[in-house]
DRENSE-947815 format. One record per residue (C-alpha): residue in one letter; x negated, y negated, z. Coordinates in pm, whole numbers, plus 50000, padded with zeros to 5 digits. Each point is the difference from the previous one (the first is absolute). Layout:
<recs>
rec residuo: a&u: X&v: Y&w: Z
...
</recs>
This chain:
<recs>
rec residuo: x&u: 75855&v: 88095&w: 72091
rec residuo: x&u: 50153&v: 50127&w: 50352
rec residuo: x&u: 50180&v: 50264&w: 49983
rec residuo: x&u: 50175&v: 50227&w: 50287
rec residuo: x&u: 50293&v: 50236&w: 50049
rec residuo: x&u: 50170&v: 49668&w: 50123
rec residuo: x&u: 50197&v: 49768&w: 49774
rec residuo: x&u: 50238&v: 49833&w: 50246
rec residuo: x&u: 49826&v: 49819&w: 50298
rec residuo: x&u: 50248&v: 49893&w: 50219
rec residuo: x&u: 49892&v: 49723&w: 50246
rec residuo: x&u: 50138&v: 49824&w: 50337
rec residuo: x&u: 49980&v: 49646&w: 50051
rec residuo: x&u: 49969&v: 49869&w: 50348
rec residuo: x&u: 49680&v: 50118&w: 50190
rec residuo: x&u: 49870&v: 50161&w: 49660
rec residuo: x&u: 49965&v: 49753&w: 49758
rec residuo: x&u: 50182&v: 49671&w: 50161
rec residuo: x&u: 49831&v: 49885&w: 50356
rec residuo: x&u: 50319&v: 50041&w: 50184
rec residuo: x&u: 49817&v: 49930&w: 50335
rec residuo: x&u: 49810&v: 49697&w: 49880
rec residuo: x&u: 50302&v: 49837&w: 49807
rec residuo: x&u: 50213&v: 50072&w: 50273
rec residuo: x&u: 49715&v: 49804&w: 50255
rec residuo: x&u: 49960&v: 49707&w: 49797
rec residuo: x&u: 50360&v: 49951&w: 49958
rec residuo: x&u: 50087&v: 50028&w: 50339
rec residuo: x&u: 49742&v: 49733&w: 50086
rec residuo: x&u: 50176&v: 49763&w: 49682
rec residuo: x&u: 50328&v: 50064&w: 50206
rec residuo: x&u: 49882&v: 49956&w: 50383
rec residuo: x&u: 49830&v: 49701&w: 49924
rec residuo: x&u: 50296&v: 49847&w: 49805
rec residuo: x&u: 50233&v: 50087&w: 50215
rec residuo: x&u: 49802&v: 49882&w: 50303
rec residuo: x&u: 50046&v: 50295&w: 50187
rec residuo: x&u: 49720&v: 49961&w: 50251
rec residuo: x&u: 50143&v: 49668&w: 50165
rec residuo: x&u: 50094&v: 50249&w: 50279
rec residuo: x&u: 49630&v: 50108&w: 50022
rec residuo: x&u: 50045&v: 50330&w: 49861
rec residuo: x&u: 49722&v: 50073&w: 49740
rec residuo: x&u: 50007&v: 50166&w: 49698
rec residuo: x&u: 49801&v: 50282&w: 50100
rec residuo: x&u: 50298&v: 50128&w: 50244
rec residuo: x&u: 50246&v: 49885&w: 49740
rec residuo: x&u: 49894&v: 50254&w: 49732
rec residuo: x&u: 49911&v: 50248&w: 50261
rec residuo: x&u: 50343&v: 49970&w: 50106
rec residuo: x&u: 50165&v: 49985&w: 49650
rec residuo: x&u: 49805&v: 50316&w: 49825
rec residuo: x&u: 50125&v: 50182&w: 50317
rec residuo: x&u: 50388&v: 49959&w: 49935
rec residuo: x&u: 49966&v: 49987&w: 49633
rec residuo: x&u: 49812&v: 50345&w: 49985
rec residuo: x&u: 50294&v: 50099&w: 50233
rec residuo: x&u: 50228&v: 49883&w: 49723
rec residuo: x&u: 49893&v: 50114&w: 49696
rec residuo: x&u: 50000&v: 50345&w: 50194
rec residuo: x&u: 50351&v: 49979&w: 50061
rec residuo: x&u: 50062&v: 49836&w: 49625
rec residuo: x&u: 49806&v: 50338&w: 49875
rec residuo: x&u: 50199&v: 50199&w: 50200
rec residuo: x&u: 50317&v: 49870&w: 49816
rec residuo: x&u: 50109&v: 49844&w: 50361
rec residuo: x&u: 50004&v: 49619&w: 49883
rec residuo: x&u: 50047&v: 49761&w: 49767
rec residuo: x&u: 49724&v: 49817&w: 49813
rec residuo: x&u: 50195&v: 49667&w: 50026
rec residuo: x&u: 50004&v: 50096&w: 50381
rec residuo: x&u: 49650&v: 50104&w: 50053
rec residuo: x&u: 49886&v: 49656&w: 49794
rec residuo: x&u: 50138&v: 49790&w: 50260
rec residuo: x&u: 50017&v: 50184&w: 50361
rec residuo: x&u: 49601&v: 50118&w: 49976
rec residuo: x&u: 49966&v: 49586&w: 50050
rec residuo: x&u: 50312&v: 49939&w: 50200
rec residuo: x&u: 49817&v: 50287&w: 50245
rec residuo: x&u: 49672&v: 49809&w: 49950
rec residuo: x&u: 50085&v: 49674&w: 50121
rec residuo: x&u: 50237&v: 50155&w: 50313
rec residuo: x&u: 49701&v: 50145&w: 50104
rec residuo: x&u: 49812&v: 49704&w: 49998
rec residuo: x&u: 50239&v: 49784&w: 50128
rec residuo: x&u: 49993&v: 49774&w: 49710
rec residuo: x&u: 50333&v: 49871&w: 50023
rec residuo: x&u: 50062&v: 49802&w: 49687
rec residuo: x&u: 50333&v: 50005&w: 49852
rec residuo: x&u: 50055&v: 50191&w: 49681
rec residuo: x&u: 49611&v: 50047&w: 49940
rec residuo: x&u: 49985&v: 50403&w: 49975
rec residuo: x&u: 50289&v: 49959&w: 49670
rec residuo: x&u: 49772&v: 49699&w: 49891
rec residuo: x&u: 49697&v: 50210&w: 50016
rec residuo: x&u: 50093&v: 50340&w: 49816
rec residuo: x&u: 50099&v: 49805&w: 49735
rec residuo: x&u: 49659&v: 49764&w: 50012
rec residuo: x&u: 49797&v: 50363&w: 50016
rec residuo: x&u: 50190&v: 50157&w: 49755
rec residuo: x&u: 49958&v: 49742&w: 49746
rec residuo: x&u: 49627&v: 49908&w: 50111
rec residuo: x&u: 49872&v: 50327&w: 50024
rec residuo: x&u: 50003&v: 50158&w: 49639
rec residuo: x&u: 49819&v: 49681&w: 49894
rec residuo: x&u: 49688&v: 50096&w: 50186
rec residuo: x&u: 49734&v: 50203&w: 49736
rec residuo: x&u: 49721&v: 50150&w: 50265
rec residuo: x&u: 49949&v: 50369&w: 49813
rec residuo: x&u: 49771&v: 50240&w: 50111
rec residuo: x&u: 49659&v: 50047&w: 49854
rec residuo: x&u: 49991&v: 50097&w: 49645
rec residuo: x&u: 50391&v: 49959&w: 49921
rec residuo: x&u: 49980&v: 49861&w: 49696
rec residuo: x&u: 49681&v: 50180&w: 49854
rec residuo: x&u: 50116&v: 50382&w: 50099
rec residuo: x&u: 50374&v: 49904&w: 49811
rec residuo: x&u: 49870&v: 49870&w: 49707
rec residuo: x&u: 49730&v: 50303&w: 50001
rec residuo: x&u: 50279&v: 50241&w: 50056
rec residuo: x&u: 50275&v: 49794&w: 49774
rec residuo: x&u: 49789&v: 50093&w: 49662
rec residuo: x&u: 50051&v: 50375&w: 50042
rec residuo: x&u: 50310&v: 50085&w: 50248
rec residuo: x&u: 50355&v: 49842&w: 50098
rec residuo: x&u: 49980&v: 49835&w: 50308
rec residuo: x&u: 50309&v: 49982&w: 50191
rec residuo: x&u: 50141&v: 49845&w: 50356
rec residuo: x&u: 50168&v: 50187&w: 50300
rec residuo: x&u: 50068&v: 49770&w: 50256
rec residuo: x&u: 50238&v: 49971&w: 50295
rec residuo: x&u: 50108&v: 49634&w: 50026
rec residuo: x&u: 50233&v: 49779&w: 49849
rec residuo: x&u: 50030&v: 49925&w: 49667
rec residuo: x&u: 49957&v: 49555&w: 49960
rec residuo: x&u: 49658&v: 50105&w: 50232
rec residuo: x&u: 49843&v: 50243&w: 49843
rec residuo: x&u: 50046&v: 49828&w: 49639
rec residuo: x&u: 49906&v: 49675&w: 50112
rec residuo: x&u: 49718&v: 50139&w: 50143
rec residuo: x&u: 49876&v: 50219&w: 49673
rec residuo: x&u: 50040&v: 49671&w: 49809
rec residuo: x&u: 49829&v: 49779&w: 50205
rec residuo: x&u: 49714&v: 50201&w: 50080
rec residuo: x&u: 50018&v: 50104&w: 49601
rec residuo: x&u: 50024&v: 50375&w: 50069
rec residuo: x&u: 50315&v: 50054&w: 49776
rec residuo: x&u: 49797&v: 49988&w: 49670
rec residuo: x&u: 49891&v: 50333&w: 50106
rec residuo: x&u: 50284&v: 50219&w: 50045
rec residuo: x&u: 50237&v: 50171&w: 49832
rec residuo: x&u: 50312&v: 50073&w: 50239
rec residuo: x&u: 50013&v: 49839&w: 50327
rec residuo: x&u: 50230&v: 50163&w: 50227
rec residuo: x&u: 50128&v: 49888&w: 50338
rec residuo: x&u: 50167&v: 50175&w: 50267
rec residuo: x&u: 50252&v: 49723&w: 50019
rec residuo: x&u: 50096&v: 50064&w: 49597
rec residuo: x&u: 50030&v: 50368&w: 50088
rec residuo: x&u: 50162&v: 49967&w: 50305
rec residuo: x&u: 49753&v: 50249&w: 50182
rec residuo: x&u: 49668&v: 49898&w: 50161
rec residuo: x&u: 49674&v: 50217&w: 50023
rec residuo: x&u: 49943&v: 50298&w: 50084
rec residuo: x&u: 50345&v: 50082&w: 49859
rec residuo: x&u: 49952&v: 50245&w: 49738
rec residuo: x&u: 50306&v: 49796&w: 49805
rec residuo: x&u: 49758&v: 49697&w: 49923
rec residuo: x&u: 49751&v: 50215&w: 49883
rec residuo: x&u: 50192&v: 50172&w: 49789
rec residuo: x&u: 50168&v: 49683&w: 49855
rec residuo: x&u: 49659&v: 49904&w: 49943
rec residuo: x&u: 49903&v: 50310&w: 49784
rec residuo: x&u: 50323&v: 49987&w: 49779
rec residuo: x&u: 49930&v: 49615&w: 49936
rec residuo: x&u: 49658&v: 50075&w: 49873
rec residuo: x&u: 50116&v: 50279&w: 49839
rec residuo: x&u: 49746&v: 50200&w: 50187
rec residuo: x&u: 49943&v: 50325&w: 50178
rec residuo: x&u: 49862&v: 50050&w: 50269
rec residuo: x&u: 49676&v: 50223&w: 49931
rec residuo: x&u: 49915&v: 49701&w: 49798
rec residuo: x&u: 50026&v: 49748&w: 50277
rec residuo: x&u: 49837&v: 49881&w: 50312
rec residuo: x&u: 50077&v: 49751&w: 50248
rec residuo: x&u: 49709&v: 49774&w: 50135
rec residuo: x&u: 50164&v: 49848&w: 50315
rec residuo: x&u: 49868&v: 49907&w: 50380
rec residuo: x&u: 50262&v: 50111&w: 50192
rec residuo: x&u: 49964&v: 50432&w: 50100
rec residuo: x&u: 50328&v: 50069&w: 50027
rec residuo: x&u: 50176&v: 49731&w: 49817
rec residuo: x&u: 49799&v: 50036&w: 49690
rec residuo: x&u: 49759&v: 50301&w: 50018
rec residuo: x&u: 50242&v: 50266&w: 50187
rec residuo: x&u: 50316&v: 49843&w: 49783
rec residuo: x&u: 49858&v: 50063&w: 49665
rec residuo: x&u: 49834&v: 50328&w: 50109
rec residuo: x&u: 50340&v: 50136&w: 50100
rec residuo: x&u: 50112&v: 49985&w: 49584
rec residuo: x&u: 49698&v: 50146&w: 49921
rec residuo: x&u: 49743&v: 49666&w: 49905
rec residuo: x&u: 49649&v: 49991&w: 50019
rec residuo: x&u: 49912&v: 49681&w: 50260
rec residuo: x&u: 49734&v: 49781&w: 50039
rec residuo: x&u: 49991&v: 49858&w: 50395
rec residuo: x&u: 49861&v: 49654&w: 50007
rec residuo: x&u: 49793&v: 49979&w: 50334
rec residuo: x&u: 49848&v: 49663&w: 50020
rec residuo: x&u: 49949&v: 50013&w: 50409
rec residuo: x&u: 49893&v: 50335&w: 49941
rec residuo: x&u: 50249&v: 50173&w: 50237
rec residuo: x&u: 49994&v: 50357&w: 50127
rec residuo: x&u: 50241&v: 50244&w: 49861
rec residuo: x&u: 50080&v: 50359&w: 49950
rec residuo: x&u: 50283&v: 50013&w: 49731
rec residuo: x&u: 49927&v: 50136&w: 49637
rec residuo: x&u: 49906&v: 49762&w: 49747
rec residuo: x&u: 49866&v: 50051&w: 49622
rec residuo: x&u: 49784&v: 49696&w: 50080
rec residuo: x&u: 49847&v: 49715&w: 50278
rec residuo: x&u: 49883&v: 49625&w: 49858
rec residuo: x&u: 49873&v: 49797&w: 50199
rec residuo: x&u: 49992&v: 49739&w: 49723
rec residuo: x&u: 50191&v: 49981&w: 49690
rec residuo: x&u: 49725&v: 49955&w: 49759
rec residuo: x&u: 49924&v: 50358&w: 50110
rec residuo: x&u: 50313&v: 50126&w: 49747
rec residuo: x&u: 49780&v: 49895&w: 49699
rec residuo: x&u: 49823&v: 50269&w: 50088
rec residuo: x&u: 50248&v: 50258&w: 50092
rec residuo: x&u: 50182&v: 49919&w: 49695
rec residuo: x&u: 49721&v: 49999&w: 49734
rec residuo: x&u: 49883&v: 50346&w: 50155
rec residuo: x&u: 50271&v: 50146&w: 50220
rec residuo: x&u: 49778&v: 50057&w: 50280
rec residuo: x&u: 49831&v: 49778&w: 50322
rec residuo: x&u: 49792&v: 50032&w: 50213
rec residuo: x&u: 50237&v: 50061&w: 50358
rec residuo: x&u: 50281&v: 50165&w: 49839
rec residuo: x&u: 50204&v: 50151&w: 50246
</recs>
């Protein structure tokens, strides 16, 4: 049996265990192709070169607490298509709602989702931490069958702070009814997940697919999930940090 210090693992969604970038790709391409959106000539490669620009913009301003998630839905594709010169009526309200609804459907994971959770599931509570809106992120644990894992899911939008606001991570704790020496946070972001949760004292796991350069304090660095088997049957790794 595993065993560790650890009995909460708390766990972000998008870019840790859901493909963000992928779903996002392949339902942008559903969308520009239904929508005929290169009749103008523009392809798709400068449309979601264009669109990740001002919706990264966005969500920095929705983090900062500066807008509205109904208004950064719509005007990161009303921006889009002024940019491009699209010029069809109504599309950009047509098109948040098409993305929003499309989106959460798609199931791409990252290597070894499902086999690390259920590993992990037998002999810890798994939990969620994730910044996003609450009909997304559910959809998208049911559909990619992730919610049979965990035992609290918590979103910034139910707690009315976002990551790395020590609030959500707090919430978080008293929902799980755990403490914090008895936690850690596996997430991909360094300052939304690893630098929020170290701030209220968790352990943290950074998840570092692209392999990334960095200098800020971490317990751990995974390149791949399956590599928490091990860290969780043992408590130690091989490039702890």
């Amino acid at each position: 049996m595993c065993t560790s210090k650890y009995k909460h693992l708390f766990f972000d969604l998008d870019r840790t265990l859901w493909d963000f970038d992928k779903n996002s790709v392949e339902t942008l391409k559903d969308i520009f192709e239904k929508y005929n959106l290169n009749a103008g000539g523009v392809s798709f490669d400068s449309f979601i070169k264009i669109y990740n620009h001002h919706n990264h913009k966005l969500w920095d301003l929705y983090r900062q607490g500066k807008i509205e998630k109904d208004i950064l839905s719509i005007k990161r594709f009303t921006l889009t298509i002024n940019e491009l010169n699209i010029g069809k009526p109504n599309i950009a309200e047509q098109i948040s709602t098409e993305y929003i609804i499309v989106s959460p459907t798609k199931k791409v994971l990252f290597p070894n989702t499902h086999e690390s959770l259920s590993f992990l599931s037998k002999n810890y509570k798994l939990h969620i931490i994730t910044n996003g809106f609450n009909e997304v992120q559910y959809t998208k644990l049911e559909n990619a069958e992730l919610s049979q894992y965990f035992t609290e899911i918590i979103t910034s939008e139910q707690v009315g702070k976002l990551k790395p606001n020590s609030e959500i991570f707090e919430f978080a704790l008293q929902k799980a009814d755990a403490t914090p020496s008895e936690s850690i946070m596996i997430g991909d972001d360094l300052e939304v997940d690893i630098a929020g949760a170290d701030r209220i004292g968790m352990d943290t796991i950074f998840f570092n697919p692209e392999k990334i350069k960095f200098n800020q304090k971490v317990t751990y660095e995974i390149i791949d999930l399956i590599e928490l088997k091990e860290i969780f049957c043992t408590n130690t790794i091989s490039n702890p940090v």
